[in-house]
N, C-alpha and C positions, 0 to 999 in steps of 0.2 A: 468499525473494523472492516467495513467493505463487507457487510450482512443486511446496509438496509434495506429493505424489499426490493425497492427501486434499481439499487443497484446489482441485487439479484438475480432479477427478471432482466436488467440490458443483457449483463451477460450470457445470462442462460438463452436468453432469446438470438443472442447472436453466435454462442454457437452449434443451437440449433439449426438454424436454418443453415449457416453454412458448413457444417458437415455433412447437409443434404444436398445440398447444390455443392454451408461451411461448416467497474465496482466501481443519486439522481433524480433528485427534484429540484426546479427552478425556486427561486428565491428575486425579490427583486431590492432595490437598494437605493440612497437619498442622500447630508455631507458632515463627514466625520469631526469632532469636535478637534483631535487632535492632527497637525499635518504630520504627510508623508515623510520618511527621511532615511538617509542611508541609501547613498547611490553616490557611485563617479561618477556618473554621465555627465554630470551638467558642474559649471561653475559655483563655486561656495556661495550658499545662499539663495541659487535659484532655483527654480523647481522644473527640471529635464521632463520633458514631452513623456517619455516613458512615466515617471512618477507622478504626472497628469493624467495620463489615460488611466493607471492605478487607484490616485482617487477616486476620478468619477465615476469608474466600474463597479467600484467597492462603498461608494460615500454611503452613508447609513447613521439612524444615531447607534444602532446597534453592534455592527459588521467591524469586526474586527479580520483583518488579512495582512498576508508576508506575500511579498513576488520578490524572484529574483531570474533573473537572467544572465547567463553566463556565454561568455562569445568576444573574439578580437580582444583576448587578452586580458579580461577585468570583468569580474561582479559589478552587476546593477543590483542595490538592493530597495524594495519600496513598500513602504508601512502605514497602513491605513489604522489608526489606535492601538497600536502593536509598537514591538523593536523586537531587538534581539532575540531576547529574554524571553518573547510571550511564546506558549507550549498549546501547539497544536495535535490533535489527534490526526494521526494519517492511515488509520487504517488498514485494508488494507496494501498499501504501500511498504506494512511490514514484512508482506511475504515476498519483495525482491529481495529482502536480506537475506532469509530464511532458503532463498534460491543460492544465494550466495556461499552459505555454510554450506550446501549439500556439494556445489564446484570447490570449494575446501577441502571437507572431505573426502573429497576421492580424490583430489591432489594428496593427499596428504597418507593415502590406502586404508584410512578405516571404514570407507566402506564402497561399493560399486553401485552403478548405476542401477544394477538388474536384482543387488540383492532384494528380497521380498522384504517388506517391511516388518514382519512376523518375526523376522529375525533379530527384530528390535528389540522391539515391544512385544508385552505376553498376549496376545491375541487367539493361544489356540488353533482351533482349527478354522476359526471364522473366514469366511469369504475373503476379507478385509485383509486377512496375516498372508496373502500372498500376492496382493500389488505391491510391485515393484516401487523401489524410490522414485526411478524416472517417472512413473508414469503419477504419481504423486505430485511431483513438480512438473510436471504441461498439463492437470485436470484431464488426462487419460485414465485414471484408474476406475471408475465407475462407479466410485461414492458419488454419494448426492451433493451439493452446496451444503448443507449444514446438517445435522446430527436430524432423523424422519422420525427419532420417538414421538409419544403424545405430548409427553412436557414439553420437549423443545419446539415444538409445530405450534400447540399453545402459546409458548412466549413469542414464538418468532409474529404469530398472527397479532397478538397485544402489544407488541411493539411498533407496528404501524400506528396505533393508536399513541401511546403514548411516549415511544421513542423510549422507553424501558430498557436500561441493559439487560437483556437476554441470558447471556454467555456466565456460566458463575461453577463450571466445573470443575472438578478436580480431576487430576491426572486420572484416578483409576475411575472414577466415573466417565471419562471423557473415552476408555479404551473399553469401559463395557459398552458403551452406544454404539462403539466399533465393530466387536463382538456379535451387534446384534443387526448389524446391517447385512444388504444384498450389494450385488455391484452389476449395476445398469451398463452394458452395453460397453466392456471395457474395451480400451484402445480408442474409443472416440472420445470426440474434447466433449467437457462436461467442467463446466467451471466447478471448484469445492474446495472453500474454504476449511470443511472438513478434513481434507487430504493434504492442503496445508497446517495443518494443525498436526496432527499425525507425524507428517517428512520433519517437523521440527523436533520433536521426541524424540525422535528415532534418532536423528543426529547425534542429538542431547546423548542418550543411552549408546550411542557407539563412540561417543566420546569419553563417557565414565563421567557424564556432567549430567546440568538441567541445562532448559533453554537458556536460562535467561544468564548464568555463565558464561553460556556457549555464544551467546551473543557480544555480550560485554567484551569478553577475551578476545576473542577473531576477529568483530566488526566495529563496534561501536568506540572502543578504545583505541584500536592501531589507528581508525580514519580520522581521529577528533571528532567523531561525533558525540563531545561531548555533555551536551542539552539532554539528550535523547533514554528517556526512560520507558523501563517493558511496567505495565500500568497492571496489577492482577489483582490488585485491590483499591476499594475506597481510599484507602487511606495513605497509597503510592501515587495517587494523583497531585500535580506539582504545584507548589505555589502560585504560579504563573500562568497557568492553564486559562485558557481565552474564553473559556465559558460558551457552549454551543448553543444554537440555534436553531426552530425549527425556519423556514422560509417566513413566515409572517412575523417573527419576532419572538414567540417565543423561547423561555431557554430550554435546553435538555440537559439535565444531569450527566455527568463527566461519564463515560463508559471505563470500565474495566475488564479486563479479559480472561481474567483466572488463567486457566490452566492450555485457554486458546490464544492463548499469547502470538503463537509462531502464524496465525492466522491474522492477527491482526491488531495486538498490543501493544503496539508503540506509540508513543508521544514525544515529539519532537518541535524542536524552534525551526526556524528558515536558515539558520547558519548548517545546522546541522544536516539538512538534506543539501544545502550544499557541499558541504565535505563530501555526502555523497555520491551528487553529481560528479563532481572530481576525480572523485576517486572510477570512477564509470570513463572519464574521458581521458585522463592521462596520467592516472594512477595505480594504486598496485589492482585495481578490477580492469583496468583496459583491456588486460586479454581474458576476461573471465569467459568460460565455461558458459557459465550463467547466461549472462546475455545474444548466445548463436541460438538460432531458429532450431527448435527441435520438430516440434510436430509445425503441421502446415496446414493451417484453417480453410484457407483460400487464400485467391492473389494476393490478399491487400492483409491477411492478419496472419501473424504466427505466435508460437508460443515457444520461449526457451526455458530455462528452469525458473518457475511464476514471476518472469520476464513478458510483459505484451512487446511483440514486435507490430507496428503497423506500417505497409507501404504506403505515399503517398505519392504522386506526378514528381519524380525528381528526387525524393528526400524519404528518407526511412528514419523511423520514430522509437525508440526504447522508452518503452513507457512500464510506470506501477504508481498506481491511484488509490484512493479511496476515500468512502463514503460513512463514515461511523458516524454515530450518533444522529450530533448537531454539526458536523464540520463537514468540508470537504479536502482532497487534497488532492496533486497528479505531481508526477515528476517525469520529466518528459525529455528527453536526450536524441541529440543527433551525431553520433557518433564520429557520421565521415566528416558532418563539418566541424567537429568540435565544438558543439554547443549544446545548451541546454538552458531548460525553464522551471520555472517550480510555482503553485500557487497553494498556497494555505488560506481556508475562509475559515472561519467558525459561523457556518452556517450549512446545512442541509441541500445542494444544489447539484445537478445531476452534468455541469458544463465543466468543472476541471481541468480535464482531460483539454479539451477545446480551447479554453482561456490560453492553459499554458503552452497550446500548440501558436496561438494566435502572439502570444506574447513572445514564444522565440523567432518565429517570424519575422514579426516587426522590429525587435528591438536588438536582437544578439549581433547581428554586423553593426550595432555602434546609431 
């Protein structure tokens, strides 16, 4: 759900350091029993330079991956022991949604930017009950990444070991660990999953829902996204699910996110973060709220509502990623060209982000 260590420490270390100046592990891979397929790019039958490079990045007897690229009018889509159908963990990738509902929301007046989350949710007088929504949505608010009790410091540590899901709380368990926090340094970035957990509740309860209505209703149903389930228990994990990966081939058992769902409980196919993307480049999110730069990292990184904005030489990148378990996932958009990429593994690897920059690159003008 974008908590594994790896992907903890890029963030936190990135924006560290540059808020002073300012969601990863490698895996490698070998040739898939079943071929690639599902793409226009290329004539029926053959197999397009794109869905080449796919294979061999991805061949494994294990690795199971979705890529798509979107650009010059038409999806490319490319399946390394996968299709449609197969259900990847993204992570957290779930909190562009969950950025999403909060630009809803106050389209919609229930609720403002500046209200205090406390307003939400019963929080008391805790530290916690008076960051702001916004700052909840850019990892301004001064929570930590994830819940500092002993338990969850415990699992979070036993998880590097054993790729554990961690996460198994329930709503009012999840608001007392809130209750019991400090807030480090607020107004500066601090990535926190935690704080995405939270902006999603609070939505939920200023909506007179839960999340995972609140999901279904606004996003996942109006876009067609619909492959795409919020995972909060064992037993909601989908038939299809790709089964994850440590990098050397082990599996990891399916995560679920309980009650941190808005943080990073989604499971989704490649169709599905397409509708996404879509819906990002020339559909009803085109002009979202969500995705403008709110806080400013430095030159090259921003954060709009749990939106990464990153600059590159030429080309500016809307990205949300992530790391759970065994999988990996990025979706990556370029707004001014109209394009975008997307890569789903089921396997543990901290390059996503990078694949699918490298894949809209190469492939999205055709």
């Amino acid at each position: 759900m974008g908590t594994r260590r790896a992907e903890r420490s890029r963030r936190i270390v990135a924006f560290a350091v540059l808020s002073v100046g300012a969601f990863a592990l490698a895996g490698c891979f070998a040739t898939s029993s079943n071929p690639v397929g599902e793409t226009s790019a290329a004539p029926e039958g053959a197999e397009s330079e794109f869905e080449r490079d796919v294979r061999t990045t991805f061949a494994s007897d294990w690795v199971r991956a979705a890529v798509a690229v979107i650009g010059g009018g038409r999806v490319q889509e490319a399946y390394v022991d996968a299709d449609s159908q197969t259900v990847f963990e993204i992570g957290s990738t779930t909190q562009a949604l969950t950025g999403e509902l909060l630009a809803i929301a106050v389209e919609r007046g229930e609720v403002a930017l500046d209200d205090a989350v406390g307003a939400y949710l019963p929080l008391g007088e805790a530290p916690a009950a008076g960051a702001s929504l916004q700052s909840l949505a850019t990892h301004t608010s001064g929570l930590p990444v994830d819940p500092s009790d002993a338990a969850t410091t415990a699992a979070l540590a036993e998880v590097d070991a054993t790729r554990a899901d961690p996460f198994d709380y329930t709503l009012e368990q999840l608001l007392e660990l809130a209750r019991l926090e400090t807030l480090t340094n607020p107004g500066e970035p601090r990535y926190s999953n935690f704080g995405a957990a939270l902006l999603g509740h609070a939505l939920a309860s200023a909506a007179g829902t839960d999340y995972e209505s609140l999901l279904e209703e606004r996003l996942l149903t109006p876009l067609g996204m619909d492959g795409a389930v919020l995972v909060k228990t064992e037993d909601d994990v989908p038939e299809a699910h790709a089964g994850g990966h440590l990098p050397n081939g082990d599996p990891v058992e399916p995560w679920s996110a309980a009650e941190y769902g808005p943080a990073g409980g989604l499971h989704a196919t490649l169709p599905d973060l397409v509708a996404l993307a879509q819906a990002v480049l020339d559909g009803p999110l085109s002009e979202s709220p969500a995705l403008e730069p709110v806080v400013v990292v430095d030159e090259a990184f921003r954060v709009g509502y749990l939106w990464e904005i990153l600059e590159k030489p030429g080309r500016t990148f809307t990205i949300a990623s992530g790391y759970p378990g065994g999988f990996s996932a990025a979706l990556v958009i370029d707004r001014d060209a109209g394009q975008a990429s997307i890569v789903m593994i089921n396997v543990v690897r901290g390059d996503a982000d990078d694949l699918a920059r490298r894949y809209l690159v190469g492939y999205a003008d055709g």
